[in-house]
C-alpha positions in Angstrom: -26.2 101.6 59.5 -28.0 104.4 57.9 -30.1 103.4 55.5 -30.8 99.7 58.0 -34.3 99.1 59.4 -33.5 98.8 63.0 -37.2 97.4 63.7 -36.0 93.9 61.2 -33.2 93.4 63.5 -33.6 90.2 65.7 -30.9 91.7 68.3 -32.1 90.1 71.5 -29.4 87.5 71.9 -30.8 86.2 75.0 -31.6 82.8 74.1 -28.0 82.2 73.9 -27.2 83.2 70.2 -23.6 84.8 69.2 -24.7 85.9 66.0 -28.4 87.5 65.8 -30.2 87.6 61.9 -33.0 90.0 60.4 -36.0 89.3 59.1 -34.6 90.1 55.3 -31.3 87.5 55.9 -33.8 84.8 56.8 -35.9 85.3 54.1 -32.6 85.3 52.0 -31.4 82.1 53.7 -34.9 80.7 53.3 -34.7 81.1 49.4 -30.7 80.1 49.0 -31.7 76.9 50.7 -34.4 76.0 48.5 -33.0 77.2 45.3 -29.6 75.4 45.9 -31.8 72.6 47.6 -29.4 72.3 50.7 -30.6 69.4 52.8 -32.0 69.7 55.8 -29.7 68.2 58.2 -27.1 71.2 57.1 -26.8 74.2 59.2 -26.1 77.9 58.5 -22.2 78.0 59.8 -21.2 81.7 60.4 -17.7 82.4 61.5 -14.6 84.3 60.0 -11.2 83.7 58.7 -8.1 85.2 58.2 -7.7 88.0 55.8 -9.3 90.6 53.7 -8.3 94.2 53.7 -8.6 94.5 57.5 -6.9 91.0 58.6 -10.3 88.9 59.1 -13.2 88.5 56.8 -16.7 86.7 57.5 -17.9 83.5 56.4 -21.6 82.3 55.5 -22.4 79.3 54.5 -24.1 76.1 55.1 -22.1 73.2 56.9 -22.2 69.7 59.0 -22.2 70.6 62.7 -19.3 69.2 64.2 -18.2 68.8 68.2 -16.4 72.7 68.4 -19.6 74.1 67.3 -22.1 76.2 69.4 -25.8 75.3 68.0 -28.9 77.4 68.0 -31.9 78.4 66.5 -33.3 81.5 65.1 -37.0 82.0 63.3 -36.3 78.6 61.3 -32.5 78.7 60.3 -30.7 76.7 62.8 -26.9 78.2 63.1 -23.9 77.1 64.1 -20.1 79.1 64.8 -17.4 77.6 66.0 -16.5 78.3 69.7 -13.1 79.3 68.9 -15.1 81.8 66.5 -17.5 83.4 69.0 -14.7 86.0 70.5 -15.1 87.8 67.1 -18.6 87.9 66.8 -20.2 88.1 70.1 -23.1 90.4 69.2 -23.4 90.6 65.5 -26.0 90.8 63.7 -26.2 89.7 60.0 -28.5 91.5 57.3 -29.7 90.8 53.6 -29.3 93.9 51.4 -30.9 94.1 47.7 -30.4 97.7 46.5 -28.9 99.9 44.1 -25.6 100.5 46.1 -25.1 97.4 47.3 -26.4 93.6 47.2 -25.7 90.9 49.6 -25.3 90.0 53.1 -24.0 93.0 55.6 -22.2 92.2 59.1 -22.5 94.6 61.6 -20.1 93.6 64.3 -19.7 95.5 67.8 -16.6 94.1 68.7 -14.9 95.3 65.3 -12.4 97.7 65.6 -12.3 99.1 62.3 -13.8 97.5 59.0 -12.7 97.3 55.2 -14.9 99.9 52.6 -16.5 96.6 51.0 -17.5 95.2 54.5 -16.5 92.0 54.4 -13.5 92.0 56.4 -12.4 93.8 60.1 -10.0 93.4 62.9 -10.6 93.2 66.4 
């Protein structure tokens, strides 16, 4: 997390949210869903899935909400995961990065035990 500006992180998760988002991913969010015009009645489904370099890698994307799913709110972007999903990411917090080094969306996970070099995958 070095180069991560801890002030853009939304990590109070007390309103009941798994997965907590910075000001930059919902800026990001904001501009994918209007570029891609995504309807409104879709929501931002975070979860993960089996493999990647570390056994389980992250998915982002928007979705249908359907009766497994945990549903909240954050700025604007309503979110859903999966209940069966929340185990692995209790307490992360998703970012938008547009540099030099790297580009896209970064998870930082607490409950990861170890994580691949490209991010995208860990095992818990």
């Amino acid at each position: 997390m070095s180069d991560i500006n801890i002030a853009e992180h939304l990590t109070d998760n007390q309103n009941g949210e798994i997965v907590g988002l910075t000001a930059r991913a919902i800026r990001q969010i904001g501009k994918i869903r209007e570029e891609e015009k995504i309807p409104d009645n879709n929501y931002l489904r975070i979860g993960v899935k089996g493999g990647g370099c570390s056994g389980m890698s992250y998915t982002l994307g928007f979705d249908h909400k359907t009766e497994h799913d945990l549903e909240y709110a954050i700025g604007d972007v309503k979110v859903i995961v999966d209940k069966r999903h929340a185990l692995y990411l209790e307490g992360t917090s998703v970012d938008f990065k547009d540099g030099l080094d790297a580009r896209g969306f970064i998870f930082m996970n607490p409950v990861a035990t170890s994580t691949c070099g490209c991010g995208s995958s860990f095992s818990a």
